[in-house]
Structures are given as structure tokens and as C-alpha cells.
C-alpha positions in Angstrom: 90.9 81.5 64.4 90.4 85.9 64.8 92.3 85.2 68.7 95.2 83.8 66.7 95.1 86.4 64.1 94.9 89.1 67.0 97.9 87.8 69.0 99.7 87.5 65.4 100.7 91.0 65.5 102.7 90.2 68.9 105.3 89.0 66.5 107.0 92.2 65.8 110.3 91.3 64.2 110.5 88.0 64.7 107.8 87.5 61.9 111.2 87.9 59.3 111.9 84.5 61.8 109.0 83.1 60.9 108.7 83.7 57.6 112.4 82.3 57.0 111.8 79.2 59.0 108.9 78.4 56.6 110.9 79.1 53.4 113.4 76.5 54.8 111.3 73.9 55.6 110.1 74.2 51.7 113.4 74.0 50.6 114.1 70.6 52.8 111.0 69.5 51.5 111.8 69.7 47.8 115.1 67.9 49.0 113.8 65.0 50.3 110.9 64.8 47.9 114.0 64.7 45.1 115.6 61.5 46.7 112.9 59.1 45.2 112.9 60.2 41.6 117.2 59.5 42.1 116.2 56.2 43.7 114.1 54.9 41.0 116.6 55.8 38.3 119.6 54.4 40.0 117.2 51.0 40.3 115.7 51.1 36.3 119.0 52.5 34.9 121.9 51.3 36.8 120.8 48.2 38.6 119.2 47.2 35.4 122.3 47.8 33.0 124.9 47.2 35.7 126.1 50.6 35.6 128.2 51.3 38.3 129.5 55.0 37.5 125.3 55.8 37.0 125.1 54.7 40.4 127.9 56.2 42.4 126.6 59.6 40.5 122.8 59.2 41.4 124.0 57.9 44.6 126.4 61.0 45.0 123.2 63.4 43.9 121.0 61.4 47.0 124.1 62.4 49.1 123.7 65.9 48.3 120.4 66.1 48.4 120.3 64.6 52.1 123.0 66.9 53.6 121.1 69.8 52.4 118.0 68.5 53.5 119.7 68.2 56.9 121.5 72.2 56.7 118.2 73.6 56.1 116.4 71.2 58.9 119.1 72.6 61.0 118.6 76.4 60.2 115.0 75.9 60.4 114.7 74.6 64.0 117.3 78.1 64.4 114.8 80.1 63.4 111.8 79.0 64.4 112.8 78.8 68.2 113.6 82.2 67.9 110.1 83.0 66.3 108.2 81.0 68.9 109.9 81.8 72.0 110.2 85.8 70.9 106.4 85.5 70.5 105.8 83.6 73.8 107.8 86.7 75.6 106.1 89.7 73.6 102.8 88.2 74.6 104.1 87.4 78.2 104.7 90.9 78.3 101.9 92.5 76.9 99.8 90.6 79.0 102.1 91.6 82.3 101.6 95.2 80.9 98.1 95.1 80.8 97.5 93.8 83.9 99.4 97.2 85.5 96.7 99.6 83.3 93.9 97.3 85.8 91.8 98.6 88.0 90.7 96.8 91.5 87.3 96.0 89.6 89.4 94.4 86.3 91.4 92.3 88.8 87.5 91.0 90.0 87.2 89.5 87.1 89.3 87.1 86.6 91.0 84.4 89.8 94.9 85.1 90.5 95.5 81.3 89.4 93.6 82.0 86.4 95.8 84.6 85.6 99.3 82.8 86.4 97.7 80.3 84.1 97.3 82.5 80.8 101.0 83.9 81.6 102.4 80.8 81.7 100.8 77.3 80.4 99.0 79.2 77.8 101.9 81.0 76.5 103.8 77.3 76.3 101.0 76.0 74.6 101.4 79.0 71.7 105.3 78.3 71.7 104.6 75.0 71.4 102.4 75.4 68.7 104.7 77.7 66.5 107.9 76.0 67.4 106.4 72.0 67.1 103.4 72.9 64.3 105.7 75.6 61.8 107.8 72.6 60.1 104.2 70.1 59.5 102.3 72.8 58.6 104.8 74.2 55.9 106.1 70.9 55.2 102.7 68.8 54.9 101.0 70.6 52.5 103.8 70.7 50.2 104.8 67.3 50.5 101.3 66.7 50.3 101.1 68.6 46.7 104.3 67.9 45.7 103.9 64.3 46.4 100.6 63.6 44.5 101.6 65.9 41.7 104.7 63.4 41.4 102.9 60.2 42.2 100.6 61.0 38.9 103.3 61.6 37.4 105.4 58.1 37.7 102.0 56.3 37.4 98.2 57.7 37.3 96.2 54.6 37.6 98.4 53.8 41.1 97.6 57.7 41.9 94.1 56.7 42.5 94.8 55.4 46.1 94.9 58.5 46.5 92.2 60.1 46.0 90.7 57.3 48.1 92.1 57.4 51.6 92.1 61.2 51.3 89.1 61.4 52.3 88.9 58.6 54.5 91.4 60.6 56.4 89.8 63.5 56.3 86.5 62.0 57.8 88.6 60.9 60.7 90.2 63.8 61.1 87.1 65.9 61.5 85.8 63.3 64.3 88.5 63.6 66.5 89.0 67.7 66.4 85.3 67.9 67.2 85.5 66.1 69.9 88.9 67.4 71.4 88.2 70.7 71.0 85.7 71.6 74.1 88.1 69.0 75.8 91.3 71.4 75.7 89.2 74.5 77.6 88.2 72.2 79.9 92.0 70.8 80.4 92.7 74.8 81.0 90.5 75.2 83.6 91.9 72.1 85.4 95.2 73.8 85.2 93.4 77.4 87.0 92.2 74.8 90.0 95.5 73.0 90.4 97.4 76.5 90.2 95.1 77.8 92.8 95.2 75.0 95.2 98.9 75.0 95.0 99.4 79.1 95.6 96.9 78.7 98.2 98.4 75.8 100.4 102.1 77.3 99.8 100.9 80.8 101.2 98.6 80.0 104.1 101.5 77.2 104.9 102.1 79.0 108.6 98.2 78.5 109.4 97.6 74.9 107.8 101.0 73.8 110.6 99.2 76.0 113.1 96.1 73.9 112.7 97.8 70.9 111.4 95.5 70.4 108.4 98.4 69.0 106.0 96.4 65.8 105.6 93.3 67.7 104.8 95.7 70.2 102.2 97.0 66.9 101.0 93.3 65.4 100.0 92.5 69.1 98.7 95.7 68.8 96.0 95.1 65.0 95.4 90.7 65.6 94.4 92.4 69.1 91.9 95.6 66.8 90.7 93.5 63.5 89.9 90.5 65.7 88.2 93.8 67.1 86.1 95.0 63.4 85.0 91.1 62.6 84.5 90.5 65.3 82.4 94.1 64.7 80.5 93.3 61.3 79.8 90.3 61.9 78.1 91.4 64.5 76.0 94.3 63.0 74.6 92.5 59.5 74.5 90.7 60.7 71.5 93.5 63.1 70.8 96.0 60.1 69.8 93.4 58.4 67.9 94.9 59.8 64.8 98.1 57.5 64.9 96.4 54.5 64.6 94.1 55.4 62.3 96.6 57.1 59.9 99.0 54.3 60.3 95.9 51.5 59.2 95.2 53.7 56.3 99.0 54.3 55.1 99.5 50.3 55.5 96.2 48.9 53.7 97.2 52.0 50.6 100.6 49.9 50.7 99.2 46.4 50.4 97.1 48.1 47.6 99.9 49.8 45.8 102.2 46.5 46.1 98.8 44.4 44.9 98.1 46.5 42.2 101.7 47.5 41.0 103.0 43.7 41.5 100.1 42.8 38.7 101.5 46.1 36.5 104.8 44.7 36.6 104.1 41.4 35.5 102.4 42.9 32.7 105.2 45.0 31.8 103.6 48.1 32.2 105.4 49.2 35.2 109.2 49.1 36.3 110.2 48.1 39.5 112.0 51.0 39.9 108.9 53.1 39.2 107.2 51.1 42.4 109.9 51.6 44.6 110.1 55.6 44.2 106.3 55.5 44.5 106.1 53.4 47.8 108.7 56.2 48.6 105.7 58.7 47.4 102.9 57.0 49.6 105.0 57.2 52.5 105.4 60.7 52.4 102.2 61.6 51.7 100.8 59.8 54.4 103.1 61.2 56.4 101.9 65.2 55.2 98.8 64.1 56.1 99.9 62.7 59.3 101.9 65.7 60.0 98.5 68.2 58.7 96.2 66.3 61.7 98.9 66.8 64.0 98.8 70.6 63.1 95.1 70.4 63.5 95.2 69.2 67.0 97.8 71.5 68.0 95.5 74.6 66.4 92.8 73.2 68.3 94.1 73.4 71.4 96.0 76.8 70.8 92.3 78.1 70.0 91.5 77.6 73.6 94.8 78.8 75.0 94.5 82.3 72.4 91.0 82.8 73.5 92.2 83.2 77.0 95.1 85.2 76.4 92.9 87.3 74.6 90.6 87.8 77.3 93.4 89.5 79.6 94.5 91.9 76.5 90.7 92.8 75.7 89.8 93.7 78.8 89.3 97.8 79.1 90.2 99.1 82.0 87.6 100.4 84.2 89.4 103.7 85.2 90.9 105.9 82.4 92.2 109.5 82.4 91.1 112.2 80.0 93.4 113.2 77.0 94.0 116.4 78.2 94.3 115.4 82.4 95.8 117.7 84.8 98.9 116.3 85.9 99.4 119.4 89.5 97.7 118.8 92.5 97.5 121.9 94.6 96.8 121.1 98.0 95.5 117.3 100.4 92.3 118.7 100.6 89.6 115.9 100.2 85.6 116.5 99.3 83.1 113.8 98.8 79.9 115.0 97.3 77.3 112.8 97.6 79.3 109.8 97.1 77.9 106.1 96.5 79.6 103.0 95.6 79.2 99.4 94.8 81.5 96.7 94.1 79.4 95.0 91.0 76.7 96.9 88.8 74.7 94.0 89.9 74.8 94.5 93.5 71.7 94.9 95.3 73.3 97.2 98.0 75.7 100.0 98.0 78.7 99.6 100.2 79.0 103.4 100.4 75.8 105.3 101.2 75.0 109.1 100.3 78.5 110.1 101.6 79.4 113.6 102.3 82.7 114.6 103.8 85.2 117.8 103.6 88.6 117.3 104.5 91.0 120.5 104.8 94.6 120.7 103.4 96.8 119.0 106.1 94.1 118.2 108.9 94.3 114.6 110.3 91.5 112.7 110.4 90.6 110.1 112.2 88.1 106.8 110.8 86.5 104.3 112.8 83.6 101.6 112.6 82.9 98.5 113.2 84.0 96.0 111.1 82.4 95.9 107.8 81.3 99.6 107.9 83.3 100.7 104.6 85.8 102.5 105.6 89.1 101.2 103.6 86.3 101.4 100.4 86.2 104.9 101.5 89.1 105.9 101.3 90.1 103.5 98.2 88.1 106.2 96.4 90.6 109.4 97.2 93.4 107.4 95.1 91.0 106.3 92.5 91.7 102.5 93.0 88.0 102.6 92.5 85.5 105.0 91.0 82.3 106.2 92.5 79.1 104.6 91.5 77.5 107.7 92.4 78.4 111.2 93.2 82.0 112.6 92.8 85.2 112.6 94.6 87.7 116.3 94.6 91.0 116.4 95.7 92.7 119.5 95.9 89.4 121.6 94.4 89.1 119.3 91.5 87.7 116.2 90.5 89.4 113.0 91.0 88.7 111.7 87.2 89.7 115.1 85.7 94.1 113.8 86.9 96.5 111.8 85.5 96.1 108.3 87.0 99.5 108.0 88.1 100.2 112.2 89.2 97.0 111.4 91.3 98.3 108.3 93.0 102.3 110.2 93.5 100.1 112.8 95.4 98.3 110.4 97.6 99.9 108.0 100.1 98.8 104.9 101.1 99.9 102.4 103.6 97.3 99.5 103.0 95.8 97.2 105.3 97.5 94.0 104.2 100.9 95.3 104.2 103.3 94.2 101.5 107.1 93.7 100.7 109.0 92.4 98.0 112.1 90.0 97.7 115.2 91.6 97.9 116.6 94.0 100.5 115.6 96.8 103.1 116.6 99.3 100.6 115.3 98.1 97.3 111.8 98.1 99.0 112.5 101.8 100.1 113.2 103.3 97.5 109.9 102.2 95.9 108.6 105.5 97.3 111.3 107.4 96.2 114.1 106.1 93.5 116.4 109.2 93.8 116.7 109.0 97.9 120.3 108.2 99.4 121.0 106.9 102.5 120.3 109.9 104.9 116.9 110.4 103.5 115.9 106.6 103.7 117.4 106.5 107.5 115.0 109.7 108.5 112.3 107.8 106.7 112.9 104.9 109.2 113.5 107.0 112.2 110.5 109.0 111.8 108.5 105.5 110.9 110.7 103.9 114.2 112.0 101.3 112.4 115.6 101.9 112.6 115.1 100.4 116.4 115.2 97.3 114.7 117.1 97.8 111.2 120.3 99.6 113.9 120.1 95.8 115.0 120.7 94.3 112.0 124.5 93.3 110.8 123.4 95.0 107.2 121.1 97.7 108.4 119.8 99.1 104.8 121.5 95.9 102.8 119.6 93.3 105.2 117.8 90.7 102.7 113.9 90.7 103.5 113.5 87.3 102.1 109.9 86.3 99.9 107.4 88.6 100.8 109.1 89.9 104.0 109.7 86.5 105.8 112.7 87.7 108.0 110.8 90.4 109.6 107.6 90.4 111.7 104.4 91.9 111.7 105.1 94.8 113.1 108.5 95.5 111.3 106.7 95.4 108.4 104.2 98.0 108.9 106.8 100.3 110.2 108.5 99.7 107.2 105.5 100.5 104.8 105.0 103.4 106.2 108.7 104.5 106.2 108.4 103.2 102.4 105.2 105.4 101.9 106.6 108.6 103.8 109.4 108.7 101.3 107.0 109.5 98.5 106.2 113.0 100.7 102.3 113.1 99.2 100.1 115.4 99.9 98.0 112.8 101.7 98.7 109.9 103.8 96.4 107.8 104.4 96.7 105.1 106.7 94.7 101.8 106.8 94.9 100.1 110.0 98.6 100.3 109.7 99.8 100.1 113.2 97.7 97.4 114.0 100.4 94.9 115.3 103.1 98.1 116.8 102.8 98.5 120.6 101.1 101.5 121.6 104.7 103.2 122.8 105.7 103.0 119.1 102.4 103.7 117.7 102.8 107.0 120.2 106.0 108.0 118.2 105.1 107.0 115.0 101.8 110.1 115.6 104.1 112.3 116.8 106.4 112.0 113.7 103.2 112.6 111.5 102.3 115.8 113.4 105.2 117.5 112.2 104.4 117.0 108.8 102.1 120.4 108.8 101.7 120.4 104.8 100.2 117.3 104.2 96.4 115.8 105.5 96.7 111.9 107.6 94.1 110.3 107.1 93.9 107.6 109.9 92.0 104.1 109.9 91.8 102.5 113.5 90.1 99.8 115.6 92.1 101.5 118.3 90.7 104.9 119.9 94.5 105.8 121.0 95.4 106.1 117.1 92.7 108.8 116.2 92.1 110.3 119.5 94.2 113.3 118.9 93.0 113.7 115.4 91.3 117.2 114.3 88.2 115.5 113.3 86.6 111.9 113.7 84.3 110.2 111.6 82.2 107.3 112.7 81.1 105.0 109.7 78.3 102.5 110.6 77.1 100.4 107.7 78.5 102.6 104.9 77.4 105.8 106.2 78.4 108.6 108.1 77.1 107.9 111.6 78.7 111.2 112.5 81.7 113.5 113.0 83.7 115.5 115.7 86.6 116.0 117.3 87.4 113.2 120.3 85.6 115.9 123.2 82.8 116.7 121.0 82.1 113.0 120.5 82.3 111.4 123.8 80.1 114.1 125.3 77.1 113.4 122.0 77.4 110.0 120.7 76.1 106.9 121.9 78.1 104.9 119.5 81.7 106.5 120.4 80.8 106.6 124.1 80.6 103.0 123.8 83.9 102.3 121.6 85.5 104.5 124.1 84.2 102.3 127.6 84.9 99.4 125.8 88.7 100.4 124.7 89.6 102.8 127.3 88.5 101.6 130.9 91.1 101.2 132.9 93.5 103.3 130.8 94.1 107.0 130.4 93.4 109.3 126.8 97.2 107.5 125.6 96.2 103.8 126.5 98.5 103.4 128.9 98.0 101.9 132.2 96.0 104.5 135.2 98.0 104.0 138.5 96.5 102.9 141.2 
């Protein structure tokens, strides 16, 4: 019950919702709980003394009683969607805003299906809860009380039935929430797998045609969706089993009652009329109690769905800022001191090794290794994506954990490996590096990042729709537009991570020329291809997380084994630009 009570406060101002939607379903209740006590007059007073002005006037009071019953029924289901579905977007929210404060290492820990999950299902199942479970549980224990109170009231000795099948019901309800519960986390975790296969198959659709592996896809899906039915039906297998067994109880109390009661009539200690408004009273009650093991199940499983939501707000963020952080970075300058890294505290190896590295204000710098070797961990530490395990990282003289988080990453550029664009537009996914920037400033952007060869082309230019994730443009266009996105925040360092991978070397060619001009700010440069870093004021040669060495192109090819063979293996036949030696 403490995740409930923790995601409670999510409610904000929509608790006064809440809190009204119960008070109305109280009201109904003592409505409808009125309606009996009218019955059983109209049928010992009026039917018995043929009074038909008595019955038109108890009738008329039913009446009333029933419309209002049905106003406040009405204003309840008002406010209580507006409670439940208020809730399901604060915590929506909070969760979305959470997952922003992450670091690389908090996104480790839990699977992107997962996560879809607790933002979505889980959230439903909390809605559901509040907007399905509000109206039993205010209205069960009430009619519950109420009911009882006046059941002793028309008649104790027929109260006892009571205060037999109570418990009875009670028993069962125990049983079957023990044995649901585990079931519902379980049901969760079916959900994760399903979610994962499906955002899996719909992504990597291009290589499943390319291999034509939709019949294995298919079998993948059918094993996840038929382990989701399994696990469903045996959940609410025993889930359900409260129906039955409320329904045998509230029919055998009846047979009792109308048993029992028939005898008390014939001795002329009970009315017919009394009977009548307490068979009225059974069914009620055994309806609050059906209604209060309903509420149980649906608490049950919102336990499992809270403790997961909870999960994504409790996690602390691995990277924080101090209180007092400097927010001005003076210059691209980039030092590692010593530097180690691992990805887990659990690891048995580092992936960074003992590194040690100065980078001047606006040199360019080239990085290459073999695959493997750690360098797009390296330079994930200049932007603190992650921290160092050991050692420290300085940018501009100071250390990397002594800036604001987001004043550190507005300084540093970064064009990532896997490049990424959103729906919508040319535009809208330019001015991500700058907001403010008009149209002149997003065209040099593009010139100087050569993708207005392509966007010129385009009917809309700026306007053109990119489509989900960049669909309508190819590899290549979408690198050059990256960067163009990523020059447009003017850091004080770029760095790029393989980023003209998939641009020919002619454009590539332009694309460095563009970046020499910019004098002020330090490029650093990760390449499988020599022609990228060749010109670079410095290379550095990473070979299983270390430093293997550094120098500038000349210095290397004439000392190092390693680059001398990069460079036979990339270069033969070609001159220092990569393109084609005459002969």
C-alpha cells in the first residue's frame, strides 16, 4: 500500500475531485438504501389497509428518492473521471519528466518496452482503479454498515445471517487475493515482452524484408502473444472466482431468510412487509460485499502496477550538479587526468584505461581504433553523458562535475553515431540546436553542413515533412542534417562520432573545410576513415581502451606500426584526400 500512498500526492487538485466523487456516491447510497424502508410501509400500511393515497405518496417519495439517486450517480461518474484520468496524466508526466533528469547508466536499468509499459498500461490500470474501484469502495462499506445497521433493525434474529456468511465471504476472499496477487506482476511482465517484440519487429521491419524473416518474426510475436493469453487466463481464472462464490452465498442467505422469515410470519411475529424490505437489505449487502472483493482485486493488481511506476520516480539519477554549479564555460579546451571508466560497478574490466589526454581551445582532433577500442565512451565523457569511474574530466580549466548539467551540454556539440530525427519537418528538427534562428541562419547551417544540395531539390526546402524518424531522407541526408542541426547550437566543441560515415568523400571534403573556418571552437573527429582525420592537428590511436599513441598524420606514419597499417590498408591506391592516383 506506501507505492499507492506515494503516487497519491500526484493528485494535485483533482483530489477536491476525488473527494466530491466520494461524498456523492454516499449520498446515492443513503438514497437507495431509503427505497426499502418506503417499500415495506407501502406493503404493511397501504396494501394491507387498501390505502391508495398512502401508496401514491410512499410511491411518490420512492420516486424521489430514485431520481436523486440517479443525479448524484450521474455527478459522481463527472467527477471521478476527471479525478482518475487527471491522476493518470500527472503521473504520465512526472514519469516522462523523470526520465529527462536520467543518465545513460539510469536508462541501463530498466528495457525501453519496460518503460513504454509503466507509461502506458500501468497508468490505465491506476485510472482504472480510481475511476471503476471509487464508487464500490465508497459505496460498499456504507451499504455494507448501513445495511446491517438497518437489517437489525426491521428484525435481529433474521440479522444473524449475517454475521454468518460474513465470514464465509471473507475466507474466500482472502484465498483468491493471495493467490492473484504474484499473478498480476507476472501479467506485467508479459505485457514488457509483448511491447518489446512488437517495437522490435516494427523498427528492424527494412532488415526482417531484407532477409525475409516475417515467418520467423511471426512465430517470435505468436510464442510472446500466447505466453500473454496463458498468463491472462490464469490470473483471472481465479480472479473471477469471486462471482460464483458470492452469488452461492447471497442465494443459500435467501433460501434461509425466506425459510426462516416464512416460519416468523406464520407465527405472527413478522410482517410481510418487514421480509420484503429485508430481502431488499440482503441483496444489497451482498452486493457491498461483492462490490468490496471487487475493490480488493482491483487494489491488488494496482499494487503491482504502483510498485512499477514507483520504480521509474525513485530512481536517482546518477549524474547531478552541485548547488552552487558554474553555469560559463570559458574556452573548448578538453583535459583527461587519469581517466577510467566502466559501464557497471560490477564489471570486471574497465572500458577506459588510465587515460590521459590534453586538448587545446579550438584544435581538431582526430580519433581512431579499431572497433571496440572505446572511443565514442571517450568522448561521452566530455558531455557528461557518463561520469568517470576513475580520475577526472576538465573542460575549459575546470572540472566537468563542478557545471550545470544542461550549460555543460549547450557548450558541447555532439553529432552521435546513430543519427536521429524526429517527426515533423526540416525546420522543426533544426531549430532543435537553436530555437531563435530564422531562415538565413538555418540555410548557412545547411550549406556549411552541404545539405542544401539536396533540401534546394526539394518542392518545400525548409517545410519538407521528414516523416517518422527521418524516413523520406537517406542515410547520408541525415547525417548532414545532424550536423547542420548540431552547428546551429555554435558550442565550444564539436564532437563528431562517425558522422560522415555514409557521405561520399567529395562531400565529406566540404563538410572539413567548412569546420576549419570555425577557428574558435575544438572538432573533435571520430573515423574509421583516415581521409576524415588526416588533416587534423593531432591524432590519437585508441587500442583496447587506451591510448596507443598520439601525433599529427606525418609524425604517425613515419613511428607507428599500428597507423602505418590503417594507412596501407585504407590508402593504397589513393592519394592523402582518398581520391583516385592517376595512372
Amino acid at each position: 500500500m506506501k507505492d499507492l500512498k506515494k503516487l497519491f500526492q500526484y493528485f494535485g487538485h483533482y483530489r477536491r475531485d476525488l473527494i466530491i466523487g466520494a461524498l456523492l456516491v454516499l449520498v446515492e447510497t443513503c438514497f437507495e438504501l431509503f427505497i426499502p424502508v418506503l417499500m415495506a410501509d407501502i406493503i404493511d400500511v397501504g396494501v394491507v389497509n387498501h390505502d391508495v393515497r398512502f401508496i401514491l405518496y410512499k410511491g411518490i417519495q420512492m420516486g424521489i428518492c430514485a431520481i436523486l439517486a440517479l443525479i448524484t450517480g450521474l455527478l459522481y461518474a463527472k467527477f471521478a473521471a476527471r479525478a482518475s484520468y487527471g491522476f493518470g496524466a500527472k503521473i504520465r508526466e512526472a514519469q516522462y519528466q523523470k526520465l529527462q533528469s536520467y543518465s545513460f547508466s539510469n536508462l541501463d536499468h530498466f528495457e525501453t518496452s519496460s518503460l513504454v509499459t509503466r507509461m502506458t498500461t500501468d497508468v490505465t490500470v491506476l485510472q482504472n482503479a480510481i475511476n471503476g474501484g471509487l464508487r464500490p469502495m465508497v459505496r460498499g462499506p456504507s451499504m455494507l454498515i448501513m445495511g446491517i445497521a438497518l437489517s437489525i433493525w426491521m428484525n435481529a434474529q433474521l440479522a444473524i445471517v449475517f454475521f454468518i456468511t460474513t465470514p464465509i465471504l471473507a475466507l474466500i476472499l482472502v484465498f483468491i487475493v493471495r493467490r492473484v496477487a504474484p499473478m498480476y506482476a507476472k501479467l506485467q511482465k508479459s505485457v514488457d515482452r509483448l511491447n518489446e517484440v512488437v517495437e522490435e519487429g516494427l523498427t528492424a521491419m527494412r532488415a526482417v524484408k531484407a532477409f525475409v524473416r516475417g515467418e520467423y518474426e511471426e512465430e517470435k510475436f505468436r510464442c510472446v502473444n500466447e505466453e500473454l493469453m496463458q498468463t491472462s487466463q490464469r490470473t483471472f481464472h481465479y480472479a473471477v472466482l469471486n462471482l460464483p462464490a458470492f452469488q452461492f452465498t447471497m442465494y443459500a442467505s435467501t433460501i434461509f431468510i425466506m425459510w426462516f422469515g416464512g416460519d416468523m410470519i406464520l407465527q405472527g411475529n413478522l410482517q410481510v412487509g418487514d421480509l420484503t424490505g429485508f430481502l431488499s437489505y440482503v441483496l444489497q449487502v451482498m452486493n457491498s460485499l461483492m462490490m468490496i472483493s471487487n475493490v480488493f482485486l482491483l487494489l491488488t493488481r494496482s499494487l503491482a502496477s504502483a510498485q512499477r511506476i514507483n520504480e521509474v520516480l525513485e530512481e536517482e539519477p546518477d549524474l547531478t550538479a552541485p548547488s552552487k554549479a558554474c553555469r560559463e564555460i570559458l574556452d573548448g579546451s578538453v583535459d583527461f587526468m587519469d581517466v577510467s571508466f566502466k559501464y557497471k560497478a560490477e564489471a570486471q574490466e574497465y572500458a577506459l584505461s588510465h587515460v590521459n589526454l590534453h586538448i587545446p581551445s579550438g584544435q581538431t582532433v582526430g580519433i581512431i581504433g579499431g572497433t571496440g577500442s572505446a572511443k565514442t565512451t571517450l568522448v561521452q565523457m566530455i558531455p557528461r553523458l557518463y561520469d568517470t569511474t576513475q580520475g577526472a574530466v576538465f573542460v575549459g580549466g575546470r572540472n566537468v562535475r563542478d557545471y550545470d548539467l544542461k550549460a555543460l551540454r549547450d557548450a558541447v556539440g555532439i553529432v552521435l553515431q546513430k543519427n536521429v530525427l524526429f517527426s515533423g519537418t526540416v525546420r522543426e528538427n533544426l531549430l532543435w540546436g537553436n530555437e531563435e534562428a530564422d531562415d538565413e541562419t538555418l540555410w548557412a547551417a545547411c550549406r556549411a553542413a552541404c545539405a542544401q544540395e539536396f533540401l534546394e531539390r526539394m518542392p518545400k526546402g525548409l517545410d519538407t515533412d521528414l516523416g517518422q524518424g527521418g524516413v523520406n531522407v537517406s542515410g547520408g541526408q541525415k547525417q548532414r542534417l545532424c550536423i547542420a542541426r548540431t552547428l546551429l547550437k555554435r558550442p565550444k566543441i564539436l564532437i563528431f562520432d562517425d558522422s560522415t560515415s555514409a557521405v561520399d568523400t567529395a562531400t565529406e571534403a566540404k563538410i572539413r573545410f567548412a569546420l576549419s573556418e570555425l577557428k574558435d571552437v575544438t572538432k573533435i573527429i571520430i573515423a574509421q576513415r583516415l581521409t576524415s582525420v588526416i588533416h587534423a592537428d593531432q591524432i590519437i590511436v585508441l587500442e583496447d581502451g587506451r591510448i596507443h599513441t598520439v601525433g599529427t598524420h606525418e609524425a604517425l606514419l613515419a613511428r607507428d606500426p599500428i597507423y602505418q597499417e590503417i594507412y596501407a590498408s585504407q590508402m593504397k591506391g589513393g592519394d592523402d584526400d582518398g581520391s583516385t592516383v592517376q595512372r
